[in-house]
C-alpha positions in Angstrom: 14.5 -14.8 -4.7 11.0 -13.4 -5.2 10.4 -12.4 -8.9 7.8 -9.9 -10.0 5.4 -13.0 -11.5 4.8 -13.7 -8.1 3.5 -10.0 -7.3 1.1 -9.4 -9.4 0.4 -5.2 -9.6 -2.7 -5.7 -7.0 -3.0 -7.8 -4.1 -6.4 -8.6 -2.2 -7.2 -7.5 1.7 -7.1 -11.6 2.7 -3.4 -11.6 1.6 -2.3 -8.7 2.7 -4.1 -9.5 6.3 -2.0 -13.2 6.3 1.6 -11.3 4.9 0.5 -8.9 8.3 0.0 -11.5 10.7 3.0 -13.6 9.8 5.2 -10.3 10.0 6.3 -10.6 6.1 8.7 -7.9 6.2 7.4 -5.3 3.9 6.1 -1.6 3.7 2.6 -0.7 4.0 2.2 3.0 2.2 -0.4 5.4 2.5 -0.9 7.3 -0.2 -4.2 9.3 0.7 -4.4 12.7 1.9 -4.3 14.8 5.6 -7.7 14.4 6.3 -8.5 10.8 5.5 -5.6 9.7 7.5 -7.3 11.4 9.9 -10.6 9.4 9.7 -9.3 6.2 8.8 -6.0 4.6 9.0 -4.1 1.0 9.0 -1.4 0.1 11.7 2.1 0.9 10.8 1.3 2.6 7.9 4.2 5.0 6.5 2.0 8.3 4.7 3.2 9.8 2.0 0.2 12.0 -0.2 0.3 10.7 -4.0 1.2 13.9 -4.8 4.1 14.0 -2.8 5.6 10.4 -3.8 8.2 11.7 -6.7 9.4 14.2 -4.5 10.0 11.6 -1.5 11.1 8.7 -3.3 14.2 8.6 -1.2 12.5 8.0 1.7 11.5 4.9 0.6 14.8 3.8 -1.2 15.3 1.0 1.5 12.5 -0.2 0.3 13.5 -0.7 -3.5 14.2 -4.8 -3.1 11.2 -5.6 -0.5 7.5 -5.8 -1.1 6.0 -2.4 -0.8 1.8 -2.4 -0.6 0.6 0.7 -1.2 -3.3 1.5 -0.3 -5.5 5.0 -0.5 -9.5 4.9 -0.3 -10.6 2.6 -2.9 -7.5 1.4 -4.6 -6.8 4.0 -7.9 -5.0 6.4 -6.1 -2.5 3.6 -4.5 -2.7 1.3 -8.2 -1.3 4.2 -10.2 1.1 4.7 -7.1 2.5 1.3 -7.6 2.6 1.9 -11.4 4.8 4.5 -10.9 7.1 3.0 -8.6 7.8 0.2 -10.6 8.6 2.5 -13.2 10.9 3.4 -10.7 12.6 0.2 -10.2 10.4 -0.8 -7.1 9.4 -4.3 -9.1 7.7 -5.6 -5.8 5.1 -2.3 -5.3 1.7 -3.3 -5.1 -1.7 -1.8 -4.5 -4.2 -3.0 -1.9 -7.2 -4.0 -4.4 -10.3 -2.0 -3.1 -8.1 0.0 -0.5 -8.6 0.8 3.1 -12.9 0.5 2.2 -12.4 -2.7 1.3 -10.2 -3.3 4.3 -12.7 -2.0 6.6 -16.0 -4.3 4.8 -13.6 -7.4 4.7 -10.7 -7.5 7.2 -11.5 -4.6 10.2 -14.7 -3.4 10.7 -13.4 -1.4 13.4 -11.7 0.9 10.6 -14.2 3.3 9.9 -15.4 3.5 6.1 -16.1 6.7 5.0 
């Protein structure tokens, strides 16, 4: 079993790209809003606004025992997101250090940054 040690609260584009590619089961969480989902966006993402999280967190109640990496622009939207879902009992919720900028300068170019 996978203890919280071994997710720390933020995790960097590189691992996130490798848990991706090996199809790690896990939820990738967008926590931005309507219209930068609309500019940029990562493959398979599930969107929930932060705003809307507390008022949605049973939609993601299958997720409670798996890895759930939560991204927004530049990661302090998505790193108070995962705060609060731990508080929650989520113990594996992480944020995507940097965000979906980050993403874009080290990962996917092709996303665009804006």
């Amino acid at each position: 079993m996978t203890t919280p040690q071994e997710h720390p609260l933020e995790i960097d584009c590189h691992t996130l790209k490798t848990w991706l590619e090996e199809k790690r089961p896990l939820l990738l969480l967008d926590c931005r809003e309507a219209d930068e989902v609309e500019r940029a966006s990562l493959p398979g993402a599930t969107w929930i606004p932060m705003g809307q999280i507390p008022q949605r967190l049973a939609e993601l109640e299958p997720y409670r025992e798996q890895v759930v990496v939560v991204y927004c622009h530049h990661g302090g939207r998505s790193l108070r997101v995962a705060e609060f879902l731990r508080s929650q009992g989520f113990r594996l919720a992480q944020s995507l250090c940097g965000g979906i900028d980050r993403w874009s300068q080290q990962v996917d170019p092709r996303v665009p940054r804006y």
